[in-house]
N, C-alpha and C positions, 0 to 999 in steps of 0.2 A: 768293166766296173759299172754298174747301174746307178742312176742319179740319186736314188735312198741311200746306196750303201754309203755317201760321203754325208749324212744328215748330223748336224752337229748339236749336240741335246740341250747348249746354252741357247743356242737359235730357237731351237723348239720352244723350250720353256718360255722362252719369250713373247715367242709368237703367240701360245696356251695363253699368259699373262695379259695381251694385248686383246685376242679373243673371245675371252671370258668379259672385259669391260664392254669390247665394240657388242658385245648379247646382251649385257646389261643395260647400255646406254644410249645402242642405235647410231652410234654416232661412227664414221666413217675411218676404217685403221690406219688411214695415212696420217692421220693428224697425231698418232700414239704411234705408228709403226717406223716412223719415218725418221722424227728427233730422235727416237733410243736407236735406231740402226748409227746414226752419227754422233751422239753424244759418249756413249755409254760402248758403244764397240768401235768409234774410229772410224767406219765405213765414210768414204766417199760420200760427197753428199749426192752428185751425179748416179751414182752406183748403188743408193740408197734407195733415190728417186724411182730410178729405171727399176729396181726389184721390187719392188714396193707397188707399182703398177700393176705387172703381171698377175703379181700377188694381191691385187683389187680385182684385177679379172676374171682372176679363177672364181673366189668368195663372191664375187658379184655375181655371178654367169648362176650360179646353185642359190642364190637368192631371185635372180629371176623366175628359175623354175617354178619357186614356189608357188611366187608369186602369179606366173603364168597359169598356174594349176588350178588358182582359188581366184584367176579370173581379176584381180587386182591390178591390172597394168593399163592403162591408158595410152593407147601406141601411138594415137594423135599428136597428144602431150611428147611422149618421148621424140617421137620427129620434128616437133618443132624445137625442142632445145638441143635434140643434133643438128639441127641448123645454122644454127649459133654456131656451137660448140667444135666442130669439127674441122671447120673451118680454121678455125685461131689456136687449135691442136697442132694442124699440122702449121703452119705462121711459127709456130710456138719451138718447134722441130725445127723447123729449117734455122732459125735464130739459136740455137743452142750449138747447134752445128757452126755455124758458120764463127762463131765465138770458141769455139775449137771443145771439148768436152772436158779436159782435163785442166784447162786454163782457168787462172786467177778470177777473168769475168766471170765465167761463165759459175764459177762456185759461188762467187758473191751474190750473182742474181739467184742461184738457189735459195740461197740460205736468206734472203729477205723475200724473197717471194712466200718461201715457208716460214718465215717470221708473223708477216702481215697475215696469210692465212691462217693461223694457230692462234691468231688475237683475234682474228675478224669471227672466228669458229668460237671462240669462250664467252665472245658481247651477244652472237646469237644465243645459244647457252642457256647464258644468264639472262637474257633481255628479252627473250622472242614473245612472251605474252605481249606484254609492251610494245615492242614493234609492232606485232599485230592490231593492237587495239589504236595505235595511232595512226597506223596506214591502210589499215582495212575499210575505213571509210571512202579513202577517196578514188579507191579501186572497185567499190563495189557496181556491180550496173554498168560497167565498159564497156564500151562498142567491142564485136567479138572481135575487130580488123585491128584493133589497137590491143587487144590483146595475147592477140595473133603477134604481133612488132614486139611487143614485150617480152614475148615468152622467147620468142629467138635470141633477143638482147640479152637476156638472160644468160643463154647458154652459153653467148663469146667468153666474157672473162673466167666462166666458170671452165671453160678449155684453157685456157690459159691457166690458169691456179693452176688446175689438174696437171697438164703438161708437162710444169716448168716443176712444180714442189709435191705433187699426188694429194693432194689437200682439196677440199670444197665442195666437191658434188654431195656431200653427207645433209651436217648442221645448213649450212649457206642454202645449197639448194631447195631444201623440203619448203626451208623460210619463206623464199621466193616463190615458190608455189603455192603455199598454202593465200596469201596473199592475193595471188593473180587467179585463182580458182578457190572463193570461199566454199563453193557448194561441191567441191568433191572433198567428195569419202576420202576422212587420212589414209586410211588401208591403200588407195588408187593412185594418193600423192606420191607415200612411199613406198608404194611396187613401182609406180611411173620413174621415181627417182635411181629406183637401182637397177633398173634396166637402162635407162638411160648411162648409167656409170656403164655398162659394160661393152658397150662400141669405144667409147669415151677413153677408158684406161686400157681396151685392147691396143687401141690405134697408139696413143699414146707410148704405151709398153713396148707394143711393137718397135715404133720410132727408135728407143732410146736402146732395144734389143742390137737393132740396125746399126747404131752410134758405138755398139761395144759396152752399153752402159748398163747389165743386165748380168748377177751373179745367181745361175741355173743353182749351182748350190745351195748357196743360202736361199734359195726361193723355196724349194724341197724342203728345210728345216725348216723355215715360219708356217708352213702349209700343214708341215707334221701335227705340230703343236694347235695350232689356230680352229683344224677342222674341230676336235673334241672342245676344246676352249671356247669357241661359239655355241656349240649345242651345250653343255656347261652355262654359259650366261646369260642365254635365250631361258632357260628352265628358271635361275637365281630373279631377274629381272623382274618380274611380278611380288616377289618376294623382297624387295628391297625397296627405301625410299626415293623416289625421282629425285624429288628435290634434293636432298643430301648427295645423290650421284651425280648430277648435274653441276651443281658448286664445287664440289672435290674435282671436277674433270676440269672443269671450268682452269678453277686456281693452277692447275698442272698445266692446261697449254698457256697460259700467261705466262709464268714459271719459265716452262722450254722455251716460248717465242722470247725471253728475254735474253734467256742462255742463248740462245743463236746470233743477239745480235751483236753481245759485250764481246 
């Protein structure tokens, strides 16, 4: 039996559903793919986590392309926030392990680690002009060696979020970039950013693959749905209002991160 032949069309549709927004809104499908894998069908939250990964790597790995295609990636950038990052990925793994996968802890650190990332994803959101214009000042003109130290600082917790809940490298990341690099091209930020997800949620996925924590199945049905669903709201996207999408997104991961925590 082939791994299609088990694709389940509520998954699909799901994934189509989630898709269509992450094309509209840019914004990263863990933070929408993740809550409705546990709210809304019961999945594991471990089990959510780990499918949800893979399923950023594949979608990640075909937005690198593009991006490698039109010359948008900044490899510098992406090595220095896998430096960070990879590091307190795998930290991140061995801590989930050793809390045993199926265990009480280890669910509860999911579900607030994905709590806190889904609120910290809706205050960028909603706020990042404003962040910008209040921290872009004292960033500007930085010795390159301190921003060289930043850029890596960076990358740790955003391994970590990723790791533990697949949340962060989207809204959080660009944020932090845009920030620490006023004068590159958004185009550079966010090619640099989603290459970077894709060592990032490979290793990661991998990890939690290793752990048992990873449903080939259901990865096969969000994949189904998700491919057409993003070329769908990559097209919609220019055709709709930021602001009205942004706020609507916004209020929904407040929303979910509050259902996760009651």
């Amino acid at each position: 039996m082939s791994l299609f032949s088990t694709i389940n069309p509520l998954f699909s549709l799901s994934g189509f559903v989630v898709g269509v927004l992450v094309g509209m809104t840019g914004v990263g499908g863990g933070s929408l793919m993740t809550p409705l894998l546990i709210l809304m069908f019961g999945i594991h939250p471990a089990t959510a986590v780990g499918t949800d990964l893979l399923y950023a790597a594949a979608t990640k790995t075909v937005g690198t392309a593009v991006h490698g295609v039109s010359r948008t990636i900044d490899w510098q950038l992406v090595t220095r926030l896998a430096m960070g990052s990879i590091p307190t990925t795998a930290l991140s793994l061995v801590l989930l392990s050793q809390l045993g996968t199926q265990s009480h802890a280890a669910t509860a650190l999911i579900t607030s680690v994905l709590a806190v990332a889904l609120f910290a994803t809706a205050i960028v959101l909603l706020f990042r002009k404003r962040i910008i214009a209040r921290y872009a000042g004292y960033l500007t003109g930085m010795d390159p060696r301190k921003t060289f130290g930043l850029t890596v600082a960076v990358g740790g917790p955003l391994g970590i979020l990723v790791s533990i809940s697949s949340v962060g490298a989207g809204a959080i990341g660009v944020t932090a970039l845009i920030l620490l690099y006023p004068h590159l091209p958004m185009a550079r930020i966010v090619g640099s950013d989603i290459a970077h997800a894709v060592p990032l949620t490979l290793l990661a996925g991998m990890g939690h693959w290793m752990l048992g924590l990873t449903d080939l199945s259901l990865l096969s049905s969000l994949l189904a749905g998700s491919i057409p669903g993003i070329i769908l709201g990559s097209y919609l996207a220019p055709r709709m209002p930021d602001t009205v999408l942004r706020y609507i997104l916004a209020g929904t991961l407040v929303l979910v991160g509050g259902r996760l925590v009651l």
